[in-house]
Structure formats: C-alpha cells, structure tokens
TORKOL-4160 file (C-alpha; in steps of 0.2 Angstrom, whole numbers, padded with zeros to 4 digits, m for minus):
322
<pt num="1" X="0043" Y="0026" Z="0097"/>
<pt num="2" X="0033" Y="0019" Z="0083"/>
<pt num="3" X="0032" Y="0000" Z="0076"/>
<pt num="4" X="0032" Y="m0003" Z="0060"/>
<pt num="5" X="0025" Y="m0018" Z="0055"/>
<pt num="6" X="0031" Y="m0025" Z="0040"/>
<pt num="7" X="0046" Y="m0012" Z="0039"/>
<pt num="8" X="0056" Y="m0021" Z="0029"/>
<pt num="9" X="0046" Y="m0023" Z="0014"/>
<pt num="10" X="0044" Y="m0011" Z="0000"/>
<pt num="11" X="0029" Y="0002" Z="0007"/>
<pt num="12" X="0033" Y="m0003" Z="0023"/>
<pt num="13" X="0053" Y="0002" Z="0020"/>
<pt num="14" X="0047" Y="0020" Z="0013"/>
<pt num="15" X="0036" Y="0019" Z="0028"/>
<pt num="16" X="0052" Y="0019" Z="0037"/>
<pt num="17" X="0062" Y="0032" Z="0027"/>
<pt num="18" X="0049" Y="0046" Z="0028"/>
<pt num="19" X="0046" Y="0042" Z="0047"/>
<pt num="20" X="0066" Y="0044" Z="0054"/>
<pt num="21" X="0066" Y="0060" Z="0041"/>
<pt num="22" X="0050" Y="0066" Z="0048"/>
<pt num="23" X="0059" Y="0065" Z="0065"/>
<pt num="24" X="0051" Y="0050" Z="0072"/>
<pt num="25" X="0061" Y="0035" Z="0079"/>
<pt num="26" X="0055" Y="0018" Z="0074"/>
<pt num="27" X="0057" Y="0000" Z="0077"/>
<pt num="28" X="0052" Y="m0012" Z="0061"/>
<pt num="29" X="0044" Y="m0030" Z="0065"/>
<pt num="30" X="0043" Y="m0041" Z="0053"/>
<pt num="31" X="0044" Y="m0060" Z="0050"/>
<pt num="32" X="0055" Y="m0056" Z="0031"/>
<pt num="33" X="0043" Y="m0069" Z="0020"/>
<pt num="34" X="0045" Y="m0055" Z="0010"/>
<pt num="35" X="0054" Y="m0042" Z="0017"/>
<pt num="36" X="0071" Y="m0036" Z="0015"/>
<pt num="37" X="0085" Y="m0034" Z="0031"/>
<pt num="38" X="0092" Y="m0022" Z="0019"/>
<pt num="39" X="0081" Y="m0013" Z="0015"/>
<pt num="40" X="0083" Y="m0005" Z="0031"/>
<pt num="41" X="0095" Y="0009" Z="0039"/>
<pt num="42" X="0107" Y="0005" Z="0049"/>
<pt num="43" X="0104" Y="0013" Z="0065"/>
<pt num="44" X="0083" Y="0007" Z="0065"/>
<pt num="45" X="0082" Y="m0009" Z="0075"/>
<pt num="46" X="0074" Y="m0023" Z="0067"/>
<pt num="47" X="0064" Y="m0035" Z="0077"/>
<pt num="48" X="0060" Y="m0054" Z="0069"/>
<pt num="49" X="0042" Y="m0060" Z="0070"/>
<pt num="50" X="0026" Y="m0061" Z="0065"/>
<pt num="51" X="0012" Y="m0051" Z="0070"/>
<pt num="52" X="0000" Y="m0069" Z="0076"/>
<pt num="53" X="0015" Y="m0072" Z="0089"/>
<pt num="54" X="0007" Y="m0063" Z="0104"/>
<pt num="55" X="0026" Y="m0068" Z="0115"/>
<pt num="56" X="0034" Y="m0057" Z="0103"/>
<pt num="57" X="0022" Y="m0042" Z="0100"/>
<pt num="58" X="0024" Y="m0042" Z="0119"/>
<pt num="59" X="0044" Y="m0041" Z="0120"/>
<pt num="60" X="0045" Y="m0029" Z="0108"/>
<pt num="61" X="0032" Y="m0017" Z="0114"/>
<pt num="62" X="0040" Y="m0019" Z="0131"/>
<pt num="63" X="0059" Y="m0017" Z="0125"/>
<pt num="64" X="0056" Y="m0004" Z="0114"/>
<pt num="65" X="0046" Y="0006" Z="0123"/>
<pt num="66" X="0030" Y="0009" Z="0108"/>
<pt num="67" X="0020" Y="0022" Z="0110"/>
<pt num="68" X="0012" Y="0019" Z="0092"/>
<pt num="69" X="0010" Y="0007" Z="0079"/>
<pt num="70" X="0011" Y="0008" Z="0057"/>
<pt num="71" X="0002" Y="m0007" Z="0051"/>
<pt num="72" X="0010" Y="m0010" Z="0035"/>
<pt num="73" X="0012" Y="m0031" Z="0038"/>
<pt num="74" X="0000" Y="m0042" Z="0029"/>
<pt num="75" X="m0003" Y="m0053" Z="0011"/>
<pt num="76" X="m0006" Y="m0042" Z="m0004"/>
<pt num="77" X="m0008" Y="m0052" Z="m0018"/>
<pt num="78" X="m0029" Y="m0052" Z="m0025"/>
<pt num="79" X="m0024" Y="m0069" Z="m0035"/>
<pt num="80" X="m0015" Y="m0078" Z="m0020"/>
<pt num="81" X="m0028" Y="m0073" Z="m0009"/>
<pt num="82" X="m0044" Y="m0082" Z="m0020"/>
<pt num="83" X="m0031" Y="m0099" Z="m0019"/>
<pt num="84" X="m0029" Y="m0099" Z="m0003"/>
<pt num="85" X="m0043" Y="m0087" Z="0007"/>
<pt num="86" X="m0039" Y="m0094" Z="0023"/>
<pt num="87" X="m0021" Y="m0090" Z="0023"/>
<pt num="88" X="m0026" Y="m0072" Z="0020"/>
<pt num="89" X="m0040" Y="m0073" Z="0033"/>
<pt num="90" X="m0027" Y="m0081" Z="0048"/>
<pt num="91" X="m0012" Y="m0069" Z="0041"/>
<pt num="92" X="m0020" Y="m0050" Z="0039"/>
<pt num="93" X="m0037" Y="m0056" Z="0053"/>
<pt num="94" X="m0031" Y="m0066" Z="0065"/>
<pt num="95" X="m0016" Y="m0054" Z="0064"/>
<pt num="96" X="m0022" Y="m0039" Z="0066"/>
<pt num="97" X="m0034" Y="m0046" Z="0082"/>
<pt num="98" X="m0016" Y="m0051" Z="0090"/>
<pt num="99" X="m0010" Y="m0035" Z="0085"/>
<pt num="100" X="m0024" Y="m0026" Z="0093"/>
<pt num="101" X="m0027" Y="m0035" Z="0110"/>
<pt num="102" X="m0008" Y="m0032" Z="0114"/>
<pt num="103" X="m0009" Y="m0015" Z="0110"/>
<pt num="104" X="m0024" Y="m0014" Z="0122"/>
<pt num="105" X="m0014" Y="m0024" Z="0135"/>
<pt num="106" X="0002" Y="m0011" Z="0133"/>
<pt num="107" X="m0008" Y="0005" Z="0131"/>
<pt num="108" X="m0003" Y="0010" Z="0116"/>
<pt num="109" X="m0014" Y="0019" Z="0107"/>
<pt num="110" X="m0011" Y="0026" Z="0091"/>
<pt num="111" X="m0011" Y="0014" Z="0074"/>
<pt num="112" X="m0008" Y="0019" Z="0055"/>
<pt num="113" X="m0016" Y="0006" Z="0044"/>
<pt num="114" X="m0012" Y="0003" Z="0028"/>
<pt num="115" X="m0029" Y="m0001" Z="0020"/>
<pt num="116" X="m0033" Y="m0002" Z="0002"/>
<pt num="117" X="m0042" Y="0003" Z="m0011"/>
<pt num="118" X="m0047" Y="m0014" Z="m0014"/>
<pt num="119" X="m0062" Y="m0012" Z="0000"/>
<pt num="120" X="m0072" Y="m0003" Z="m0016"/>
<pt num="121" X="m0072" Y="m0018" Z="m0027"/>
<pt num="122" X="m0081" Y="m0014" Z="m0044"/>
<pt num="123" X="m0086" Y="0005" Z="m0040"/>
<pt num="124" X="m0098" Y="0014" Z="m0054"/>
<pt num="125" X="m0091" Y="0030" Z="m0052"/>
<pt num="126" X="m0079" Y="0043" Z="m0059"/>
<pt num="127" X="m0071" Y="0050" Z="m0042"/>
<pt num="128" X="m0073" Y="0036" Z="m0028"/>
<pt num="129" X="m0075" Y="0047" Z="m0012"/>
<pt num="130" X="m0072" Y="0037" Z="0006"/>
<pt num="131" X="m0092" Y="0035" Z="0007"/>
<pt num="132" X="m0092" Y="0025" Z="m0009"/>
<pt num="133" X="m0099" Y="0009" Z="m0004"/>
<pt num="134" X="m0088" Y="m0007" Z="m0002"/>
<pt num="135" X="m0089" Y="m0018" Z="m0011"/>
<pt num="136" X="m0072" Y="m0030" Z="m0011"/>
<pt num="137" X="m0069" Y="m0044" Z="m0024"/>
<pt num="138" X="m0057" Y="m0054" Z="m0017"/>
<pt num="139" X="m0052" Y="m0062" Z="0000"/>
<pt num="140" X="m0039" Y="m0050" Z="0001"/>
<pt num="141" X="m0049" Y="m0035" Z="m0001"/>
<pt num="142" X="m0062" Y="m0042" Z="0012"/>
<pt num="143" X="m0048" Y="m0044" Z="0025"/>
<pt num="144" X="m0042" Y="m0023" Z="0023"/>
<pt num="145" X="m0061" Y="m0021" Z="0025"/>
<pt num="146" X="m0063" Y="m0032" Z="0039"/>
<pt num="147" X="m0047" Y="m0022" Z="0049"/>
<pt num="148" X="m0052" Y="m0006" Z="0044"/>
<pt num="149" X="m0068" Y="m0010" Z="0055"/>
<pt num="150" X="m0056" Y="m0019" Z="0067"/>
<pt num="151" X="m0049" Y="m0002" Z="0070"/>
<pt num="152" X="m0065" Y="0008" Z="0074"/>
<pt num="153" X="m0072" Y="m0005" Z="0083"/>
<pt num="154" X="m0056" Y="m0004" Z="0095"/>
<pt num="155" X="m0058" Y="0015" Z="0094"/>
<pt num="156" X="m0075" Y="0013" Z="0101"/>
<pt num="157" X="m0072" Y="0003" Z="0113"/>
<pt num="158" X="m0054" Y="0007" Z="0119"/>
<pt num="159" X="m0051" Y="0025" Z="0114"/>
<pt num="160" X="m0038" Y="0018" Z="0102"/>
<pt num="161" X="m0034" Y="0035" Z="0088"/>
<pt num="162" X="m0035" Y="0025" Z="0071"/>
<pt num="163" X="m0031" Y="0031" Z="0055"/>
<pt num="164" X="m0036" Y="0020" Z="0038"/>
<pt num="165" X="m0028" Y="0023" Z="0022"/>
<pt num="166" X="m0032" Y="0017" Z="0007"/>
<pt num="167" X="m0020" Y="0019" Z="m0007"/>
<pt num="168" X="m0021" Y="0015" Z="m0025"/>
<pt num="169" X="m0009" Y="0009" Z="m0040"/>
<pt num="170" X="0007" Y="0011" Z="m0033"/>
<pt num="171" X="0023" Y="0011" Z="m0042"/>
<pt num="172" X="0039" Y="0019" Z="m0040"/>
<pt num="173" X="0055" Y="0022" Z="m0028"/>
<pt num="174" X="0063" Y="0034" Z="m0016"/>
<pt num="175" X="0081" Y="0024" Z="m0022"/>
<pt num="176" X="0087" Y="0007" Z="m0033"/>
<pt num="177" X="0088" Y="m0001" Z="m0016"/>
<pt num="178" X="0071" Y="0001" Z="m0009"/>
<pt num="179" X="0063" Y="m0004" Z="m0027"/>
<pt num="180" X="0048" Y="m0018" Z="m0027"/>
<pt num="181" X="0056" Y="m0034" Z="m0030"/>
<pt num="182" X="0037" Y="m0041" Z="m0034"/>
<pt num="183" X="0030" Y="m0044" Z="m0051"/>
<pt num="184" X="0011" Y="m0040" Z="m0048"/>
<pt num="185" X="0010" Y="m0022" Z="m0053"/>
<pt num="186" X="0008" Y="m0014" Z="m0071"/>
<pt num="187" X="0024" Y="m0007" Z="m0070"/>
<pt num="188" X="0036" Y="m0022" Z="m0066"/>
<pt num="189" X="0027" Y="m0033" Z="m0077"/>
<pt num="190" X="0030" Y="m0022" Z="m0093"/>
<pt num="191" X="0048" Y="m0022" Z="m0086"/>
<pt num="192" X="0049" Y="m0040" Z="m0085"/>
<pt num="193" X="0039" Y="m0042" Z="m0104"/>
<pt num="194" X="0053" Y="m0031" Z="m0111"/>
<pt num="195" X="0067" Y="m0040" Z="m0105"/>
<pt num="196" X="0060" Y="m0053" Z="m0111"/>
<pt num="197" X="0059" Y="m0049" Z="m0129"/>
<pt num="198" X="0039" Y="m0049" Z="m0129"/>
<pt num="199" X="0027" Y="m0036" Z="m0132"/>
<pt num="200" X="0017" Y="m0027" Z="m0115"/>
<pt num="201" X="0000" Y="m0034" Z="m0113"/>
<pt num="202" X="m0017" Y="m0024" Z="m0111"/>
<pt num="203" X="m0030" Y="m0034" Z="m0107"/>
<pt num="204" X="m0044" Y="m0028" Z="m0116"/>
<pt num="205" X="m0048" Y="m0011" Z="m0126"/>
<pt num="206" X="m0067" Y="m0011" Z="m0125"/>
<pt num="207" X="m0069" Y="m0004" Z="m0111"/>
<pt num="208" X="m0083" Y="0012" Z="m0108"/>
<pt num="209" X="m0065" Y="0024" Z="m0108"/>
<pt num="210" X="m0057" Y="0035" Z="m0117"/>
<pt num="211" X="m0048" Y="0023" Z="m0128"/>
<pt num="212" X="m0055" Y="0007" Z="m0122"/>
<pt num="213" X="m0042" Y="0003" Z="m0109"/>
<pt num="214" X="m0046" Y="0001" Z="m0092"/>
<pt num="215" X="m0043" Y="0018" Z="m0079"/>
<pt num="216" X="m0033" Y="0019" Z="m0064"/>
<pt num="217" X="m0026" Y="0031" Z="m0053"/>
<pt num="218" X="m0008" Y="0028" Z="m0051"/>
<pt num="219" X="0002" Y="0034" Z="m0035"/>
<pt num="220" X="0021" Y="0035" Z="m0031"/>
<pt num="221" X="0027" Y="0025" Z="m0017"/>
<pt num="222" X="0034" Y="0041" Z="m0009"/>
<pt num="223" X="0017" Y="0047" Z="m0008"/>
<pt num="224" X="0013" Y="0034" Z="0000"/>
<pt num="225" X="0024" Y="0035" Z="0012"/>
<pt num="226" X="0023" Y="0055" Z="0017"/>
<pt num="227" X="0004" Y="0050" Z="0019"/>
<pt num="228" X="0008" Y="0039" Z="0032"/>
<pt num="229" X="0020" Y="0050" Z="0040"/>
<pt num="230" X="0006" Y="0065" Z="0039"/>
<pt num="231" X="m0007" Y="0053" Z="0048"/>
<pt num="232" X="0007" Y="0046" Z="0062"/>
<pt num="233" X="0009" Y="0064" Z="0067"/>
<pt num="234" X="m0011" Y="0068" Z="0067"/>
<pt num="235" X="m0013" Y="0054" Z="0078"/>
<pt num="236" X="0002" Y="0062" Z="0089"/>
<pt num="237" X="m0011" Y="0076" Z="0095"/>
<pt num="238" X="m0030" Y="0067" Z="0090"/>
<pt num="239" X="m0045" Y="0064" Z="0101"/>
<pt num="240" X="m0045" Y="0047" Z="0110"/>
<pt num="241" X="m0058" Y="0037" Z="0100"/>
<pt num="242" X="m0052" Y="0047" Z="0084"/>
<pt num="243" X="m0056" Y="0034" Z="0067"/>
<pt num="244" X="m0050" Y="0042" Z="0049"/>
<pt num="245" X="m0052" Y="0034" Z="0035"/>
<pt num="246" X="m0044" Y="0042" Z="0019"/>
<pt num="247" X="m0039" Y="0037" Z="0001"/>
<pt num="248" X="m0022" Y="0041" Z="m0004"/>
<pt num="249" X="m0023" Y="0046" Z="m0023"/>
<pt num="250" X="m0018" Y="0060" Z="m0034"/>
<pt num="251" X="m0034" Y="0060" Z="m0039"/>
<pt num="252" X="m0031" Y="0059" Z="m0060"/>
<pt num="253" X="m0037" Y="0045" Z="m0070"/>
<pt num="254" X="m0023" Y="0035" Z="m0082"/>
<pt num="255" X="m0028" Y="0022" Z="m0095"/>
<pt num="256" X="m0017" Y="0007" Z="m0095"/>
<pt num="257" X="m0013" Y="0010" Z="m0115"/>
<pt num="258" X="m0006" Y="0027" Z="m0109"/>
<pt num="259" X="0004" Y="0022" Z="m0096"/>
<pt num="260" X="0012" Y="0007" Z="m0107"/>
<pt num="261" X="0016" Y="0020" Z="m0120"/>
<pt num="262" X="0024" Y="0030" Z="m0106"/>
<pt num="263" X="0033" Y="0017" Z="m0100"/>
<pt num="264" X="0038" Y="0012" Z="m0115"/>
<pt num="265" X="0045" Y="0027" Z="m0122"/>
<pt num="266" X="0055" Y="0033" Z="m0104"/>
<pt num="267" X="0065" Y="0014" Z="m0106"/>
<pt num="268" X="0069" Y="0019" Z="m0125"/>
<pt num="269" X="0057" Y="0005" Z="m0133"/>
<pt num="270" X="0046" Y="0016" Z="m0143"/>
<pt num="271" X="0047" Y="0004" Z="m0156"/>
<pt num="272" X="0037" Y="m0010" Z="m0149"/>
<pt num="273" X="0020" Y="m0011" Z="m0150"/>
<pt num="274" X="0007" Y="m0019" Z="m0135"/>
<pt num="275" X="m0002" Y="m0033" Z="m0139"/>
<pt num="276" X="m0022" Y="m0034" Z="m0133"/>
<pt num="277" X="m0028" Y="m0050" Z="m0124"/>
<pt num="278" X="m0045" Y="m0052" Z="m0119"/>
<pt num="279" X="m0052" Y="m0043" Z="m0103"/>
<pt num="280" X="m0048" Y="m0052" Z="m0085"/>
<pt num="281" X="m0061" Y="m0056" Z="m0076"/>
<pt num="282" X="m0066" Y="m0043" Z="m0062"/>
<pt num="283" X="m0056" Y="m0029" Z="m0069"/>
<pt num="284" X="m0068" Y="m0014" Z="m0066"/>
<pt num="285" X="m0067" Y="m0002" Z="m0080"/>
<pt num="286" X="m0063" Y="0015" Z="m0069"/>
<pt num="287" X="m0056" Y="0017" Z="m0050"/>
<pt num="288" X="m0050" Y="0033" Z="m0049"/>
<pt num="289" X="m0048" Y="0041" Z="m0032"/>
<pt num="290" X="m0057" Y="0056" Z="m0023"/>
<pt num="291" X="m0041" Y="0064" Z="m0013"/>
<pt num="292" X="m0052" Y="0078" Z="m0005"/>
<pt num="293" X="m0053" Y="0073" Z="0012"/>
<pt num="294" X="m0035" Y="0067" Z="0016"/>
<pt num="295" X="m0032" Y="0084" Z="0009"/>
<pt num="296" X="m0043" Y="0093" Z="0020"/>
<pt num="297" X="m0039" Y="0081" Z="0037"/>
<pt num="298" X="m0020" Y="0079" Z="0034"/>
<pt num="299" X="m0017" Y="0093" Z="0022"/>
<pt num="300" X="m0007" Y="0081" Z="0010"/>
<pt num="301" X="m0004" Y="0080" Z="m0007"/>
<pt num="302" X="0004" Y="0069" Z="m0020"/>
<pt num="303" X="0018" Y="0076" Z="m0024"/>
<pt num="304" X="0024" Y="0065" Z="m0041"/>
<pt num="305" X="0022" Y="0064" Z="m0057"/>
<pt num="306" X="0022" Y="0047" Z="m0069"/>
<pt num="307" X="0036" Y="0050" Z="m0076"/>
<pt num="308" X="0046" Y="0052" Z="m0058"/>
<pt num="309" X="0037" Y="0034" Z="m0056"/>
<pt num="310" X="0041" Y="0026" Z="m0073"/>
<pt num="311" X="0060" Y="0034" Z="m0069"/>
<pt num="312" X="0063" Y="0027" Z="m0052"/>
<pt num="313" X="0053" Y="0010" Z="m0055"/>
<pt num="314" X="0067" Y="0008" Z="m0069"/>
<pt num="315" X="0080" Y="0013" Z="m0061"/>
<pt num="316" X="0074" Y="m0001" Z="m0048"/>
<pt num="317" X="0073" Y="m0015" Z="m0061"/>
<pt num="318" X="0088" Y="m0011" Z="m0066"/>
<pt num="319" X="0099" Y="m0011" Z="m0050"/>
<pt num="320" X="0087" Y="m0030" Z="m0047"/>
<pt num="321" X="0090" Y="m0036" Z="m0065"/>
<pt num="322" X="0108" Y="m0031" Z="m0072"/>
C-alpha cells in the first residue's frame, strides 16, 4: 500500500490517478489547506492530517498497512515562502523529519519525493543535468533541497530506497476535475488576465534569448504523474540504501512570448496583444531541463505536447470559472 501525501491536491491527485491505473493501491493523507476531497476516487480512502502530527502518521501507517510513501504534501509558492520563511521551514522540514522518523519507526522503506527544480536557482546553462550545482533562491526552494538530502541521509543511514524528482513548469490536466485551482503559474494567470478584459503580461523582453523573453521548459501534469508512477515501481525492486535524483522535463526550451501566443490563439484571443512590464527580480533567463537520466534509470518520457497542456489547462479553467 502506498501513501500519498498530499493526495488531494492537484499533482498529488494525478499522483493518485496514475498510481490505481498503474495497479497500485493507495491511501491519500492530507490536511485539505489546499486540497480537494474531491478530487479523489471513490473507492481510495482518504486519511485527514498533517504530516508534523506524528499520532496520525502513526494510525495511518498502522491502519493501512504502508509499505511505501509518495511525498507530494508541502507549500509551493516562491513569493509566500520569502514572507513567511519559517512557515515554509516547519511545514516542508519539520514535516518531512516527522514523516521520516515514522517511517523509520514502521519499517517502511520506500519514498517518492516530489522535489523541484527550484533547488538549481539561477543556473547558467543551456541543458541543466542533475549535477548542476544548487543553487536555490527562495526559502521554498531551499526546503526541496534540504529534503532531498533528508532523503539520502535516511538512505544511508536506514536503507531507506529514495527517489527525488525534480520537475519543472507544470501546466495541464488529465480531466476538468482535477484542474489547478491556483493562480501562480504562466498558464492560469493568462487565463485569469483574459477573463478579465486585460492584456497577458511578460515581464521583460531583454533577455540573452531568442526573442528576449525568458526560457522554460514546460511539463504536463500527466507527466508528472507517470513519472512518479515509474519511480514507485523502481523502488518496488531497488537496493536498500537506493537514492535517485532525477529531473522530470521534456527537455525543450519555450520562451514565455511563445507560449502566450500559443495560449492565446488555442482560447480564440488572437487578436490581443501582451503588454511587456519590466523584468522580476530573480527570474533566470533559461532553465531548461536535461531529461537523460530519468530516461535512462526509469525509461520515462514525456509524453505531451503544449497544446495538449494549453487544451486541458482550459478546458480546467473553464469547468472552475463558467
């Protein structure tokens, strides 16, 4: 039986989806601050809590019988993170140590983290491979780094089998119902813009790019989710002390300009025109990812194109915004 922490949220309920169509059965826990009860299928059980509640971790472990943990659960937003860094610190630190420690305590051995590619920070080159150095920028991105070593400690010390996965822009939706409710992402923002009335903003066009606009490597949210799948079942058969750590890109390089026009002409706005705001502070101008390895380890590839994304994403915002 594998845990899902953070089950009912949108990775962590594709997380779900591709897990019970992989053949695995699951539990979700999580404490809904931002998750959605129904998000989930009927027949998973859902357990209510959060991951710093050791009493709880313990119940659920002994109830359900886990064998295996995906660690979706944690704060994910960069601009929250830099108001309130000890919020970040206690929710994905302090929660991944209790998370951690009871897994210890119930012998199970197996975890799936879901990393990020957050960990690089500002890196200088075209393809970032997972020996880039890290360099993070933000309280958040120092907590994935801080429980991705969390995680090879524990496999060092424990024999814990740890895979880390850091995945990069993420947009899309297997279905309307499983669609981000968040508007922190290129994508939903556009959306939220052209409801609106207003123009899409790109923040800055002088960038060292194609056509000035900053670079990123955009991946589907089903994606995301096979990838997790394909490193659960790794771990099914790995080496006690086992630690990956893997990107999860498709490896192709979009600049935002781009993808607003795309976006753009998939909802039938063609006609507007983006408006240009000066650069944000701490925006690198390239992150693309290197998806070699995680092709190599977990013979996994990204599977969907943008459009597919831009497609479901609206479809999504549609079915939350009539």
């Amino acid at each position: 039986m594998w845990m899902i922490t953070g089950g009912a949220g949108f990775i962590g309920a594709h997380v779900v989806r591709a897990m019970t169509e992989g053949g695995r059965r699951v539990v979700v826990y999580d404490d809904l601050s931002t998750g959605d009860r129904d998000r989930l299928p009927e027949n998973v059980p859902l357990v209510v809590g959060s991951v710093l509640d050791r009493g709880r971790l313990d119940q659920a472990f002994r109830e359900h019988g886990v064998t295996g943990v995906v660690h979706v659960a944690g704060k994910k937003r960069v601009a929250e993170s830099v108001e309130r860094p000890l919020h970040y610190y206690r929710e994905n630190v302090t929660g991944m140590a209790t998370l951690l420690e009871a897994m210890a305590d119930h012998g199970v051995d197996r975890m799936v983290f879901s990393s990020s590619a957050a960990v690089y920070g500002m890196p200088d080159v075209d393809l970032v491979t997972e020996d880039t150095p890290c360099r993070p920028m933000s309280p958040y991105g120092e907590t994935k780094l801080v429980g991705e070593w969390m995680v090879g400690a524990a496999a060092r010390a424990h024999g814990l089998r740890g895979a880390c996965l850091r995945y990069f822009n993420v947009a899309g939706a297997a279905s309307p119902r499983l669609s981000d409710s968040g508007v922190f992402n290129l994508i939903p923002m556009i959306f939220e813009r052209l409801d609106a009335g207003e123009a899409p903003r790109v923040f800055g066009d002088d960038y060292a790019t194609p056509d000035g606009t900053c670079v990123r490597d955009y991946i589907h949210v089903r994606d995301i989710a096979s990838a997790h799948l394909a490193a659960a079942v790794r771990l099914e058969d790995a080496s006690a002390g086992t630690a990956l750590t893997l990107n999860i890109g498709r490896g192709q390089g979009v600049s935002v300009r781009e993808m607003v026009d795309r976006v753009l002409r998939v909802t039938g706005h063609e006609d507007v025109r983006p408006v240009v705001r000066d650069r944000r502070a701490g925006d690198p101008a390239r992150v693309v990812a290197s998806a070699d390895r995680i092709r190599r380890e977990l013979d996994w590839t990204a599977r969907h194109d943008l459009d597919e994304m831009i497609e479901s994403a609206w479809r999504g915002w549609r079915h939350r915004h009539p």
